[in-house]
DSSP file (Angstrom, degrees, kcal/mol; ACC not computed):
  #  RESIDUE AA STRUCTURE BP1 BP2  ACC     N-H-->O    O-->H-N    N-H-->O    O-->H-N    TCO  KAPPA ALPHA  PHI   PSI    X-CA   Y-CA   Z-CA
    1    1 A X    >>        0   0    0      0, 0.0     4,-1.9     0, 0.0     3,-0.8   0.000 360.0 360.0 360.0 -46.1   14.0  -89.8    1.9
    2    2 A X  H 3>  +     0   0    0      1,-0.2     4,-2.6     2,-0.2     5,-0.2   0.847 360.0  60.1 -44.3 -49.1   14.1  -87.9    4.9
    3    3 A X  H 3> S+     0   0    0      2,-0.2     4,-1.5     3,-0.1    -1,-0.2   0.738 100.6  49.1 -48.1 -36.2   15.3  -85.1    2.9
    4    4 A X  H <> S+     0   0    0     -3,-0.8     4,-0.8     2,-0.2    -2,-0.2   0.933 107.9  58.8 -73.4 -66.9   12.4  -84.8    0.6
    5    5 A X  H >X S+     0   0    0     -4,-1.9     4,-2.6     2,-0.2     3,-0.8   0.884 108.6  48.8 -21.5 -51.6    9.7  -84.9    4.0
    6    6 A X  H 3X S+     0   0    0     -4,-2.6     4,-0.6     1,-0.3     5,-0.3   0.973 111.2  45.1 -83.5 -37.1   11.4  -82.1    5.2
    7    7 A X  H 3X S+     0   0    0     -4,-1.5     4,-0.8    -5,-0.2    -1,-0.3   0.612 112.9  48.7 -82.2  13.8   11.2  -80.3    2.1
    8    8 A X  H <X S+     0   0    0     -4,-0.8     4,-1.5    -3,-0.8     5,-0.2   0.875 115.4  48.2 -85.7 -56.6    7.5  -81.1    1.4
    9    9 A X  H  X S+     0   0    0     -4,-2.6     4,-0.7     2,-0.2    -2,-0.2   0.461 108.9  50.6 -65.2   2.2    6.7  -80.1    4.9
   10   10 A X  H  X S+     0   0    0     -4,-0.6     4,-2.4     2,-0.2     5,-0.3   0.652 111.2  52.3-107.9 -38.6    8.7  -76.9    4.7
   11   11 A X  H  < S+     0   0    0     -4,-0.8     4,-0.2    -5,-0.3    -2,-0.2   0.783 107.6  46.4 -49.3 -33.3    6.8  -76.2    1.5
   12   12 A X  H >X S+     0   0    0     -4,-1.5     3,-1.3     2,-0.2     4,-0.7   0.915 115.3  53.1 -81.4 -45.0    3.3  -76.7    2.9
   13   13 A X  H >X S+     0   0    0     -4,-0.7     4,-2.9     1,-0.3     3,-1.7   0.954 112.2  40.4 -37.1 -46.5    4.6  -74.5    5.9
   14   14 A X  H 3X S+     0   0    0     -4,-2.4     4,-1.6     1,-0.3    -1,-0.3   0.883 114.6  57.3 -74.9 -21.3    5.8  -71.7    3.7
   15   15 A X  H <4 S+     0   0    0     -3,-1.3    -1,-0.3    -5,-0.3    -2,-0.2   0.444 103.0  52.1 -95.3  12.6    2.6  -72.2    1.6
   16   16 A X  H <X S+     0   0    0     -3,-1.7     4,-2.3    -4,-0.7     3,-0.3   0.754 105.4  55.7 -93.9 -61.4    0.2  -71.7    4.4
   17   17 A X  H  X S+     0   0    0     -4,-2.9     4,-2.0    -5,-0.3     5,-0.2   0.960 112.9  36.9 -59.3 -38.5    1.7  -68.6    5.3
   18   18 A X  H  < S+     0   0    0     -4,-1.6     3,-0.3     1,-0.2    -1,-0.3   0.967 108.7  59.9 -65.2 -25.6    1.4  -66.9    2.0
   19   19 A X  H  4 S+     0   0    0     -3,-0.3    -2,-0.2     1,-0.2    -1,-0.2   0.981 118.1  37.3 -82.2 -30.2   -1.9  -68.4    1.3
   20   20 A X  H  < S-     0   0    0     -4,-2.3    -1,-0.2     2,-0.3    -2,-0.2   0.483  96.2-138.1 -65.8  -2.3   -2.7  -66.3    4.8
   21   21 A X  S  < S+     0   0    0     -4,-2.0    41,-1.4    -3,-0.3     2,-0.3   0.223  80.5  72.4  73.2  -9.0   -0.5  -63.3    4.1
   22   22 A X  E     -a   62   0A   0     39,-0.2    -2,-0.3    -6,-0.2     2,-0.3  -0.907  60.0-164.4-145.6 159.8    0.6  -63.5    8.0
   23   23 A X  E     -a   63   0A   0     39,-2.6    41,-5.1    -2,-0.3     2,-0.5  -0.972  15.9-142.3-138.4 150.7    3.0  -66.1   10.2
   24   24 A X  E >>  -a   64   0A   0     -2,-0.3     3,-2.0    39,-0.2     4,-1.1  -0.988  22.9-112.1-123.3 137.9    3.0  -66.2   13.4
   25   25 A X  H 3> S+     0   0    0     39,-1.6     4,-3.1    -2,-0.5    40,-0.1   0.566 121.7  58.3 -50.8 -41.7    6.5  -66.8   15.4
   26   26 A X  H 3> S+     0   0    0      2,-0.2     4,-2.4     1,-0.2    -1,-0.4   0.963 102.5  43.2 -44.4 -68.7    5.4  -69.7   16.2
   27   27 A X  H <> S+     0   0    0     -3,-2.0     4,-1.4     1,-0.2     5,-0.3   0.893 123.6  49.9 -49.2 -35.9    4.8  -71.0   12.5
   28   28 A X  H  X S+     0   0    0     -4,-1.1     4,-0.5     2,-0.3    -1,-0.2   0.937  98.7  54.5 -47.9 -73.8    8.4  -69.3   12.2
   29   29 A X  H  X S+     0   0    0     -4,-3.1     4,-1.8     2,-0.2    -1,-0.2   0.681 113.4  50.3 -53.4 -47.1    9.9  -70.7   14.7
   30   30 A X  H >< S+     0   0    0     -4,-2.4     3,-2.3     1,-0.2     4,-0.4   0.944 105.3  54.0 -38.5 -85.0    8.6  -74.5   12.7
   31   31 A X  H 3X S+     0   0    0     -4,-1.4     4,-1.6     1,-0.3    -1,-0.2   0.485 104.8  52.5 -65.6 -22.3    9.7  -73.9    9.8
   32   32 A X  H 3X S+     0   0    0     -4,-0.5     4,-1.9    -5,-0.3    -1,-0.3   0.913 111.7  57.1 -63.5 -38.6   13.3  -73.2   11.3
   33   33 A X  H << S+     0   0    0     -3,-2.3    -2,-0.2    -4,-1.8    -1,-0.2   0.664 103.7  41.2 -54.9 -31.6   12.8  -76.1   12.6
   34   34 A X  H  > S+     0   0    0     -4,-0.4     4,-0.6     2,-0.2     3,-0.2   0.718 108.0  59.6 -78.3 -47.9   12.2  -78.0    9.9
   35   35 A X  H  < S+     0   0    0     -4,-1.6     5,-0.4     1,-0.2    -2,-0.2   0.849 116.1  38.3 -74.0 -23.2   14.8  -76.5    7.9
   36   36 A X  T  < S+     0   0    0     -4,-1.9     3,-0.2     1,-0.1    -2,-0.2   0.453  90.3  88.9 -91.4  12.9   17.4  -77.8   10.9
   37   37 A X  T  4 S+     0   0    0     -3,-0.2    -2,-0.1     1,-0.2    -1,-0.1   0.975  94.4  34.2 -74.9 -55.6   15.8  -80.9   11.5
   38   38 A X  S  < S-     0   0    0     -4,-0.6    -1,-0.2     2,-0.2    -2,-0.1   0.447 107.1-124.8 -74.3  -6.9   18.1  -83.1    8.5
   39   39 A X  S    S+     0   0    0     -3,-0.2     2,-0.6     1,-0.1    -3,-0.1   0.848  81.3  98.0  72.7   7.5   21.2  -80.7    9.5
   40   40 A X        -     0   0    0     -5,-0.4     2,-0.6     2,-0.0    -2,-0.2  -0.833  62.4-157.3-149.6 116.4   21.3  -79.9    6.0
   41   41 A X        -     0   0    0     -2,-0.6     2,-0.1    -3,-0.1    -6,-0.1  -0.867  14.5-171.2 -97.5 103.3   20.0  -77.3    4.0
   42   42 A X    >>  -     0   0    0     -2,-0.6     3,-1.7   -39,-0.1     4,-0.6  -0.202  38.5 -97.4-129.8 163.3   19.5  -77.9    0.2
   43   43 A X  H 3> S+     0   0    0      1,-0.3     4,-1.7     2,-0.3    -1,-0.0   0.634 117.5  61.9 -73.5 -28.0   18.6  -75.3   -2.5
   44   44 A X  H 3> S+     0   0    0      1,-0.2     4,-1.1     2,-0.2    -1,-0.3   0.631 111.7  37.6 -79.4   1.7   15.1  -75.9   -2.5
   45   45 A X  H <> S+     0   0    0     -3,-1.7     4,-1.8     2,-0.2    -2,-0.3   0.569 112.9  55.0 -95.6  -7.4   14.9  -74.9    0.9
   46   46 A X  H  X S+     0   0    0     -4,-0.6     4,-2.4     2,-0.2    -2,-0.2   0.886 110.4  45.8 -48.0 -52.7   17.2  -72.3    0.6
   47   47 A X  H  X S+     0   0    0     -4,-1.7     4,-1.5     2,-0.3    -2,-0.2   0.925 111.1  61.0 -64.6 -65.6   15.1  -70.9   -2.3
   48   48 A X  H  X S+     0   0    0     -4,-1.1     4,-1.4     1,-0.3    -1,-0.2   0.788 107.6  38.8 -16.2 -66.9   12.2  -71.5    0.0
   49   49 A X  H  X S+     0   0    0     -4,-1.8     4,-2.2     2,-0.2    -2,-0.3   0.775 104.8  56.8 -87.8 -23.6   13.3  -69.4    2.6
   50   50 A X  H  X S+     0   0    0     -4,-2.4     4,-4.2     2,-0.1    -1,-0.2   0.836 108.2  60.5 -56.3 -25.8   14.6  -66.6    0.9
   51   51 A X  H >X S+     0   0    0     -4,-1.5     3,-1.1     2,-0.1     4,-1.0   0.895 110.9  41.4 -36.7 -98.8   10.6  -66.8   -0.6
   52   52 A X  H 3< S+     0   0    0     -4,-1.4     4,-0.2     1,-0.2     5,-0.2   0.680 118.6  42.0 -13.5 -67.2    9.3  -66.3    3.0
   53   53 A X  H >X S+     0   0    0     -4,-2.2     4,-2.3     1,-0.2     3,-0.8   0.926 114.0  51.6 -71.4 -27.9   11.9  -63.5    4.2
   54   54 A X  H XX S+     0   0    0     -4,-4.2     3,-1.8    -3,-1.1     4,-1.2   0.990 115.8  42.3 -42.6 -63.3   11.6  -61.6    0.8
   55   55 A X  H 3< S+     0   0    0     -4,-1.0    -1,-0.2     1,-0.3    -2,-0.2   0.309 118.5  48.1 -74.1   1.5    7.4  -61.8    1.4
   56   56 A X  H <4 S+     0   0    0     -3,-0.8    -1,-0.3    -5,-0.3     7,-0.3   0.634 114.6  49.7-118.5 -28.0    8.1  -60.9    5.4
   57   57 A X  H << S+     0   0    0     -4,-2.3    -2,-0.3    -3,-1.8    -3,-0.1   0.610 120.0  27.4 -70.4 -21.0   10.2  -58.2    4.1
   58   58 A X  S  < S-     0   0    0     -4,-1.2    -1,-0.2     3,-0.2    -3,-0.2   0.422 115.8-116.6-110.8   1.9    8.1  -56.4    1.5
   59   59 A X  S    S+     0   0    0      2,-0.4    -3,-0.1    -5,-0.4     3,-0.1   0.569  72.8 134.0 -21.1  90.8    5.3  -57.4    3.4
   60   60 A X  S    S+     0   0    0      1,-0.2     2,-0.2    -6,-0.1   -39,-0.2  -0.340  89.5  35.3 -81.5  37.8    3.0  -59.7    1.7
   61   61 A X  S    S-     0   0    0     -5,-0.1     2,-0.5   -41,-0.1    -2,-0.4  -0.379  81.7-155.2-172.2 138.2    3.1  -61.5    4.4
   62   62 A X  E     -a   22   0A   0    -41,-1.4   -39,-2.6    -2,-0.2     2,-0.7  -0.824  18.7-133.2-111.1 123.1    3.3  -60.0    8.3
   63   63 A X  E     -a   23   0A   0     -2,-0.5   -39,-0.2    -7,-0.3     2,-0.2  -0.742  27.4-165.0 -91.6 128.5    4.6  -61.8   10.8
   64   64 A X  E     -a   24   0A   0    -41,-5.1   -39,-1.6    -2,-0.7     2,-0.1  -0.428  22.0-101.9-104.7 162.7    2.5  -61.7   13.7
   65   65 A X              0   0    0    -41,-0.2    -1,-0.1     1,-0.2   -42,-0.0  -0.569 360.0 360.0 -68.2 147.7    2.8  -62.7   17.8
   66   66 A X              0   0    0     -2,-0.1    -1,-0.2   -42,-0.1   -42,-0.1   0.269 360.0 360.0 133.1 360.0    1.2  -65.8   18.7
């Protein structure tokens, strides 16, 4: 169950930042968190986060200070 939280909450993270085009290191820095929080990283957060760094790489979404 714990497993599922993290990946609902790693989903609304990652879906904030796109729906704002920008992250901020902080929000970054969460969402790493979140993805180490269960010690375990599972394909839909895998999947997840290659979303994010693709969209930080081409950038549709900029990661900002703050």
């Amino acid at each position: 169950m714990l497993h599922k939280r993290s990946a609902e909450k790693l989903s609304e993270a990652i879906k904030k930042a796109i729906d704002d085009h920008q992250i901020t290191n902080t929000e970054y820095e969460e969402i790493m968190a979140i993805v180490n929080e269960d010690g375990v990283i599972d394909p839909q957060e895998r999947q997840l986060l290659a979303l994010l760094q693709d969209m930080i790489t081409n950038k549709s979404v900029k990661r900002i200070p703050g």
